[in-house]
N, C-alpha and C positions, 0 to 999 in steps of 0.2 A: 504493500500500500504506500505509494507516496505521501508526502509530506504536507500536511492542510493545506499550507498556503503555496498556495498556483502562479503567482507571480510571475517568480523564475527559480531556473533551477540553480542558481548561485545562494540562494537561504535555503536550500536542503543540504548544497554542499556547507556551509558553513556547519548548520546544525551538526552536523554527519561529522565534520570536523573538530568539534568541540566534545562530543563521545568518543571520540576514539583517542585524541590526547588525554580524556581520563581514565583511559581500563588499562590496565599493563594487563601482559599474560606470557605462560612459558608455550614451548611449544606441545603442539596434538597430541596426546596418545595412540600407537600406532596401534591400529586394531588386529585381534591376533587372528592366524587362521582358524578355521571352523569346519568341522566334520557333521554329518546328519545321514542317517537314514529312518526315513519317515514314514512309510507303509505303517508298518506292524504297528506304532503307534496313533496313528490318523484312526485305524480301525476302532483301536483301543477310546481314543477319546470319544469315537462317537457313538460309540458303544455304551458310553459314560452318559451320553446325552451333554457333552460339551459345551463349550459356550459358542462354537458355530451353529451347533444344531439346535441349541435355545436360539439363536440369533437371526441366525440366516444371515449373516453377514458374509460378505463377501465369495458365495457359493461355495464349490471344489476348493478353489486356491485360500480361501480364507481355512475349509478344513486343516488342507494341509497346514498353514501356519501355525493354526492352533497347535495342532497336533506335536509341534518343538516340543515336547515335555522340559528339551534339556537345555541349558545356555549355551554347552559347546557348539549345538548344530546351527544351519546355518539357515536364515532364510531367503537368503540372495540366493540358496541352491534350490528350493522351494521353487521360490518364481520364475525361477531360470526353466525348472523341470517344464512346470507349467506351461510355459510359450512354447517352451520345443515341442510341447505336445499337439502345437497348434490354436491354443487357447487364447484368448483376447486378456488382456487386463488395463482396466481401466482405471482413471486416477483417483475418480469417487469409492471404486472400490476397497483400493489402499487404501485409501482415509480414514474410511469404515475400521479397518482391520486393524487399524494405528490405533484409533480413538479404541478398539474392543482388547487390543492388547495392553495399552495403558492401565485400564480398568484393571485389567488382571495381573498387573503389576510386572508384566512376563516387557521392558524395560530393551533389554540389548536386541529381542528381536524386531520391537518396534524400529528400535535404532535403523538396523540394517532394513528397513523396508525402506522406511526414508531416504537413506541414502541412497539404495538403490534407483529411489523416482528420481535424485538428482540429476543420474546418470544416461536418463532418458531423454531422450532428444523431442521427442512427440508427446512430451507431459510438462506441462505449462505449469511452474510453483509460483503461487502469491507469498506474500506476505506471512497472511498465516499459515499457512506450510514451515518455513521458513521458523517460526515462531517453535511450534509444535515440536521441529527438528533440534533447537537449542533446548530447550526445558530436557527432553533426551539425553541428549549430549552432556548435559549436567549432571543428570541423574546416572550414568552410564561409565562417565569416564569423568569427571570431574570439574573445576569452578574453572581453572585454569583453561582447558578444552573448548569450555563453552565459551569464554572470551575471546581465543580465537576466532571461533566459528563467527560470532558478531564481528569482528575486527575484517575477517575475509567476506564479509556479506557487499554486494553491491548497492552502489548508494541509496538505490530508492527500495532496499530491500529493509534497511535500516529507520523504520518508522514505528509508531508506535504500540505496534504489537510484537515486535522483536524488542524493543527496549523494554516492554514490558513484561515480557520472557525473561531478559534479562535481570529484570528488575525481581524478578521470584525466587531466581537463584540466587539472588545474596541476601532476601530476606531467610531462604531456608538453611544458608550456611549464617544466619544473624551477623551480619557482616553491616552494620547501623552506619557506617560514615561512605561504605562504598554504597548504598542502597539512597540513603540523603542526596549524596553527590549527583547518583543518575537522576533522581526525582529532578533536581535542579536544572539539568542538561534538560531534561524531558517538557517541561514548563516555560523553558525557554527555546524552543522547537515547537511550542504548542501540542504537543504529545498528549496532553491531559485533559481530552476530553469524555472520558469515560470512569465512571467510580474505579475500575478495578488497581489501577496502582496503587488508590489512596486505601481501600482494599489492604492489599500487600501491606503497605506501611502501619496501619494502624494492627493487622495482626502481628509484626514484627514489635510494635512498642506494647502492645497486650501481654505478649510469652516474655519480653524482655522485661517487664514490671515497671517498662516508664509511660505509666499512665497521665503522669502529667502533661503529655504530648499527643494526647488523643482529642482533647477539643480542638485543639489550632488544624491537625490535620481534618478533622471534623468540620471547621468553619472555610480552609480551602478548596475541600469538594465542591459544595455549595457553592463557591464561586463557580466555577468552570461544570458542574454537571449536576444531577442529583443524585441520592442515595439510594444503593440497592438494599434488598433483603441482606446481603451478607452485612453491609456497612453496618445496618442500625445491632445486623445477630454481636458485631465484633465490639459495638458500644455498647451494649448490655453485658459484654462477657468483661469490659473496664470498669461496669457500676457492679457489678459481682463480686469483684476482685478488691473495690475498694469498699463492698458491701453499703453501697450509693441506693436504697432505694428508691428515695423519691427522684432522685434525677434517671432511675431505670422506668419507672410508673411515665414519666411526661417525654423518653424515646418513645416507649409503647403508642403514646398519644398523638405525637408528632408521626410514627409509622405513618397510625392507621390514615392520618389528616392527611399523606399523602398520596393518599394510597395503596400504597405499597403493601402486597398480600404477604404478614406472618408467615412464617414456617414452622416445622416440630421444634427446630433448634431456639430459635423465636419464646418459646412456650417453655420449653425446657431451662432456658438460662433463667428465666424469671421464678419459673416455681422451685429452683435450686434457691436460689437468693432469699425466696418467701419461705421457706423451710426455717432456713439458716437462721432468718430473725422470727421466728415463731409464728407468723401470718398464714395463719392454717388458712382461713377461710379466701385469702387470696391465691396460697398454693392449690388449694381444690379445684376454683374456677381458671386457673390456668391451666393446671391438668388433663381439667375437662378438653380445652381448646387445644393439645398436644395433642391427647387419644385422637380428636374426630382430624389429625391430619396423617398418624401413622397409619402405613398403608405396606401395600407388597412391594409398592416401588421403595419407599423410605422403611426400611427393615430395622437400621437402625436403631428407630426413633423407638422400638416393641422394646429394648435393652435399657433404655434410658426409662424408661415407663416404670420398667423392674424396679429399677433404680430408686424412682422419686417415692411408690407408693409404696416401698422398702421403709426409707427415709421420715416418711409418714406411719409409722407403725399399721399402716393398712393391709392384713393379711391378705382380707377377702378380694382389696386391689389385685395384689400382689397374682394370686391364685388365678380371678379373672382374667386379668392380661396372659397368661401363659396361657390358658385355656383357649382363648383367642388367636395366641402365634399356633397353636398347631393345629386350629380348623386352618389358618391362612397356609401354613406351610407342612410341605410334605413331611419334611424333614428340616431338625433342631442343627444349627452345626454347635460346636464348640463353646465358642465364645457364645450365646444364647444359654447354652446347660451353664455355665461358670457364671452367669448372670442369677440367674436363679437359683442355683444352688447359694452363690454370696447371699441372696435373699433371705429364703430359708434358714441359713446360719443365723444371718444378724436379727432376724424374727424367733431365735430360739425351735425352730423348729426342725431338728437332727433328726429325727426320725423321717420326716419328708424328706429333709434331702440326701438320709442313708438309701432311701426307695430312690429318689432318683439319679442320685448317682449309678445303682444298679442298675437303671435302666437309660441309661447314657453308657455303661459298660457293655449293654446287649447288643447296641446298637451304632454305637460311633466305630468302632473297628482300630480304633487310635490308640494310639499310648502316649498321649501326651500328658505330664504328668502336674500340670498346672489347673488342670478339672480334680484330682483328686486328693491336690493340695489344701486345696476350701475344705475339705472334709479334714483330713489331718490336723489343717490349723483349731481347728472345730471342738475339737479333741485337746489338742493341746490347751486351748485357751481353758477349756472345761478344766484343766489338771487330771484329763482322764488319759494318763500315760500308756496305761497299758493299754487301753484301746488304742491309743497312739499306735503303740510299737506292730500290734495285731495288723491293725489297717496297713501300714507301712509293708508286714512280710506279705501283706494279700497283693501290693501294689506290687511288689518284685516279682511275687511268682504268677500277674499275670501281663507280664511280659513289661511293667514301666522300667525305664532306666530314670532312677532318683534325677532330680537336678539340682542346683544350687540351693534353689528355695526349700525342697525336699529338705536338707539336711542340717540348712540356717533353723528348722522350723524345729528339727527334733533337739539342735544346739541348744537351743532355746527354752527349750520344753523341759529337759534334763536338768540345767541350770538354776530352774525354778524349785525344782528338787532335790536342788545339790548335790546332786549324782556325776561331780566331777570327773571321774574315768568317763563314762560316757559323753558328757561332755566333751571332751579333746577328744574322742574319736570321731565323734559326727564333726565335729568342727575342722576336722583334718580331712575327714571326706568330702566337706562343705566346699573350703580355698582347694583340692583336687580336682575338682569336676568344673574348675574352668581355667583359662587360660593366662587371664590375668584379674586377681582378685581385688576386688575396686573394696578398699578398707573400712567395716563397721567398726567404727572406733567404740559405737554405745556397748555392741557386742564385746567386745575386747576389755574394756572398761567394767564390766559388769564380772566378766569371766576373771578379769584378776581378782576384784574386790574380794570373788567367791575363797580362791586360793590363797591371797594375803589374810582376810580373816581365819581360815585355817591354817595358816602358815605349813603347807604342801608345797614344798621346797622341790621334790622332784618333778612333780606335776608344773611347778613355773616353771623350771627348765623346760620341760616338755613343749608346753606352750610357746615358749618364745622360741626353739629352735623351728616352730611350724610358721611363725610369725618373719622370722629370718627367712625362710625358705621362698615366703610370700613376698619377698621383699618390703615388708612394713617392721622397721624396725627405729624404735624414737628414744629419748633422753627419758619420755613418760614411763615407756613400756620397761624400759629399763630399772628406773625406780622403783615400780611394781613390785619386780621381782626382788630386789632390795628389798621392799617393805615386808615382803614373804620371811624371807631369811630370818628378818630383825622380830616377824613377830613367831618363827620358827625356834630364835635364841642360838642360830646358826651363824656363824661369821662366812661370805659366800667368798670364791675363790677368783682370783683374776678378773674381776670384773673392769673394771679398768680399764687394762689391756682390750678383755674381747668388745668393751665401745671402741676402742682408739682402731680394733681392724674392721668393726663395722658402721665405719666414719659419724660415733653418733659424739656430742658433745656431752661433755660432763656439768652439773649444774647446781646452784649452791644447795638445794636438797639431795644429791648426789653423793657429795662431798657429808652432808651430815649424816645422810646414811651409812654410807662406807665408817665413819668416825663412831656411828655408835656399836657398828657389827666387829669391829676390828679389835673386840678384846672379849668378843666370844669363842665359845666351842667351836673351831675348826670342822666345818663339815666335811662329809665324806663327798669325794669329786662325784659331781653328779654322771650317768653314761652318757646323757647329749651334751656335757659338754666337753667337742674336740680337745 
């Protein structure tokens, strides 16, 4: 799409030249090669009832895309199959197949369709092509990539649907002064004639918690365009955050005055807010106007529903709306059972969701182990351990592999019962099962307290040689085990030394622990340490 003003074409190059002296970038990522074969799979997904064969998108050759299961393969060899077979493909079709692969989140094969229409000499790209192809390229291969790609666009390809692509990717990487900057360029190019960048911006300072910058961008729209349904859902989700009713009550007012038709999210952000400050009877009648928008199309919105009439102590809510998603739907996935199931828990009612968990086990065919953690925790929080431990051996032997939270949960659990061996083992199974372990310090903090008040001198060892392995190792965690020793009546050994080789500093409670340990009993060297 060229550039609003028609003039001449010397203020689009300007424009044009004022973005491009603002974006550095490194170069491309070179895309690797790619293998596929897609028969036996094509079959397989539509066998599945697929998302071609719900769609109808794109006939045959959209099958075959779908049918990529994997990222290695390729779908430039797809399309390619397809014409040697004699076959037409058209540029609306791709489109279709772009915008149904996005959905599905399936990313790198979008990519390469794209690219491929570039390459077409008898397929005419606008603008939004162009657009659609960067957001990609972001997603795909990264900030830097996509700069490029803007930087190599021809000049009147560079308007304001590619700067506004552009503009998404720095809000997704929260990148607040390069996202500013283009707003600026884009303002002065005339680029902002549409809510959506202000859109971008105000959900960028909503996640980023600078809500102090949401009216200004709020009274700029309104200069240059008006507000959509997303603007006024992103100013409600700012009077949420700073828990603003009345200024959430007189958006709502303003919506409606301009028309603009609410959504579930619309209804949803307001009866969260109404909750929170105890406006029952204004949470009810919002409620109400959420249920009559969820639908088959908006699925979502049945999870949130869970959610609020949860929130509202409302069993019989709660119950009805589930009753409702499975006249709608065939079938429950996942995230749906973990919705309800959370319900059920926080309404005290374990015995519904020990039943439905079973019957999410008959039925999901999955082993994902974050449905049958709600139940675990369930347990746990009850202090019913040994139901803990039972459900956990039913989870292994049918077929879950624990995960992080699995074994945070049983750390947890143990520690409330002061069942310190137990403790350090699940917690050692816990930092095991991943790759790199992002540090609870409350945990860690709770777990020494346990130790130093017993003064279990082996067991800190233990702990901190598991903490070292994790690489979290601090002048705190160190004192701890000090404070073990001192309330053991144990004088600990080299400690000194193993801070000065595990670069940690020494500190003046360091130094007085070490002074009051150093004319005790000489402990026996603990085995962890080297």
């Amino acid at each position: 799409m060229p550039l609003p003003n028609p003039q001449s074409k010397k203020i689009r190059l300007v424009c044009c030249e004022m973005l491009l002296r603002f974006i550095h970038f490194r170069a491309t990522v070179a895309a690797a090669a790619r293998h596929f074969s897609a028969e036996a799979a094509a079959q397989k997904a539509v066998g599945r009832g697929g998302a071609t064969a719900r769609t109808g998108v794109g006939g045959h050759a959209g099958r075959r895309l779908f049918s990529l299961v994997y990222a290695k393969r390729s779908a430039v060899i797809a399309i390619g199959k397809w014409k040697a077979e004699g076959h037409k493909v058209q540029k609306y079709q791709l489109n279709r197949i772009v915008r149904e692969l996005r959905k599905l989140k399936r990313y790198k094969h979008a990519l390469e369709v794209c690219e491929w229409m570039t390459q077409q000499q008898d397929i005419k790209l606008m603008q939004g092509d162009y657009a659609v192809h960067l957001d990609l390229i972001a997603k795909v291969r990264g900030l830097s990539s996509a700069e490029k790609f803007f930087e190599d666009l021809r000049d009147e390809m560079r308007g304001w649907q590619t700067c506004t692509a552009l503009l998404h990717t720095y809000v997704n990487y929260k990148l607040i002064e390069k996202a500013e900057a283009l707003m600026e360029k884009m303002s002065e190019c005339s680029f902002l004639k549409n809510p959506l960048p202000y859109n971008h911006m105000l959900s960028l300072y909503v996640a980023n918690g600078q809500l102090e910058k949401v009216p200004e961008v709020i009274k700029e729209l309104k200069k240059n365009t008006s507000p959509d349904v997303v603007t006024y859902n992103l100013w409600l989700r700012a009077c949420a955050s700073q828990n603003d009713v009345e200024t959430a009550k007189k958006v709502l007012v303003e919506l409606k005055k301009a028309k603009v038709d609410p959504d579930w999210i619309t209804y949803s952000t307001l009866t969260n807010l109404y909750i929170k400050n105890q406006l029952i009877e204004n949470a009810a009648s919002t409620l109400k106007e959420m249920e009559k928008r969820a639908s088959r199309k908006n699925r979502l919105a049945y999870s949130s529903l869970l959610s609020l009439h949860t929130n509202m102590g409302d069993r019989d809510g709660v119950h009805r709306i589930w009753n409702k998603m499975k006249s709608c739907f065939r079938k429950m996935n996942d995230a749906e059972y973990t919705s309800m199931m959370s319900s059920l828990v926080k309404l005290e009612e374990i015995e519904e969701a020990q039943n439905l968990y079973s019957e999410w086990e008959s039925v999901s065919g999955r082993s994902d182990p974050q449905v049958p953690n709600i139940l675990l925790a369930a347990y746990i929080n009850r202090n019913q351990m040994e139901e803990a431990e039972n459900f956990h051996h039913h989870m292994v032997q049918n077929g879950f592999r624990p995960c992080y939270t699995t074994w945070e949960l049983l750390t947890w659990g143990h520690l409330k019962s002061k069942q310190m061996d137990k403790v350090l083992d699940y917690f050692k199974k816990a930092i095991s099962s991943v790759k790199k372990w992002n540090p609870d310090k409350i945990l860690v903090r709770e777990v020494f307290k346990n130790l130093e008040e017993k003064g279990i001198v082996e067991e800190a060892e233990e702990f901190l040689v598991m903490l070292q392995k994790a690489g979290h190792v601090s002048t705190e965690i160190y004192n701890s085990v000090l404070r073990t020793y001192k309330n053991a009546g144990k004088m600990p050994l080299i400690v000194a030394e193993r801070m000065k080789k595990d670069n940690v500093d020494l500190d003046e409670e360091t130094h007085r622990l070490l002074k009051a340990t150093c004319s005790m009993c000489v402990s026996e060297v603990s085995s962890f340490v080297s």
